[in-house]
C-alpha positions, 0 to 999 in steps of 0.5 A, a space after each residue: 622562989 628565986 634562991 638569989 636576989 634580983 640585981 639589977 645592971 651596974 650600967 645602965 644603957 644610955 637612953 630612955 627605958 619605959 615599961 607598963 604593967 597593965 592590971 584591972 585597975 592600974 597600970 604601972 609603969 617604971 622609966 629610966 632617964 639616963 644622968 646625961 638626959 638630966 641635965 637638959 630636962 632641968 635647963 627646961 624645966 621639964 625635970 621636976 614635971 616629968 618626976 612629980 608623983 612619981 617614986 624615985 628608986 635610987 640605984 647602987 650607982 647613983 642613978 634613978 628608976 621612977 615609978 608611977 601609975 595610972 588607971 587602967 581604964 584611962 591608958 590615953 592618959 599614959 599615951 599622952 604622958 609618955 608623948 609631952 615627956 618624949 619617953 617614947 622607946 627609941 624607934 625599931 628597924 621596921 620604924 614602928 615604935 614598941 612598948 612592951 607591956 605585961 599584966 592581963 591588961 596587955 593583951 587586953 589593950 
């Protein structure tokens, strides 16, 4: 066991993080919208969309992580909500865009 909380970053970067915890069932994702990002996603609308049926964490700084899930079985699902909300990880040196994925349904999918 950890002998220390987990803490997280007082900063976070500025720019979009997304994660997925693949499992038999759900998939689960975590993303990060940084406070400058905010802004234009409500002048949009697009804030209060991309938000529903999620779990806000609020950060000691004020800043939010949004928790949501999805069926593992329909990950089309996910692809096409990270695409309409343009939550896509930025682009790598090789111009391939990676998502880090983690539970048995990682290597599975």
């Amino acid at each position: 066991m950890f002998s220390k909380a987990l803490t997280l970053p007082k900063k976070l970067p500025n720019r979009r993080i997304i994660s997925i915890d693949i499992g038999g069932t759900l998939a689960k994702t975590a993303f990060y919208i940084p406070e400058s990002h905010h802004k234009k996603l409500e002048e949009d609308g697009r804030l209060s969309v991309l938000t529903a049926n999620t779990i806000p964490i609020e950060l000691e700084n004020g800043e939010r992580i949004y928790l949501r899930s999805f069926k593992s079985g329909n990950l089309n699902e996910f692809i096409d909500f990270v695409k309409e909300n343009d939550l896509l990880p930025e682009v790598g040196e090789n111009g391939q865009t990676i998502l880090h994925a983690t539970g048995g349904g990682a290597y599975k999918y």
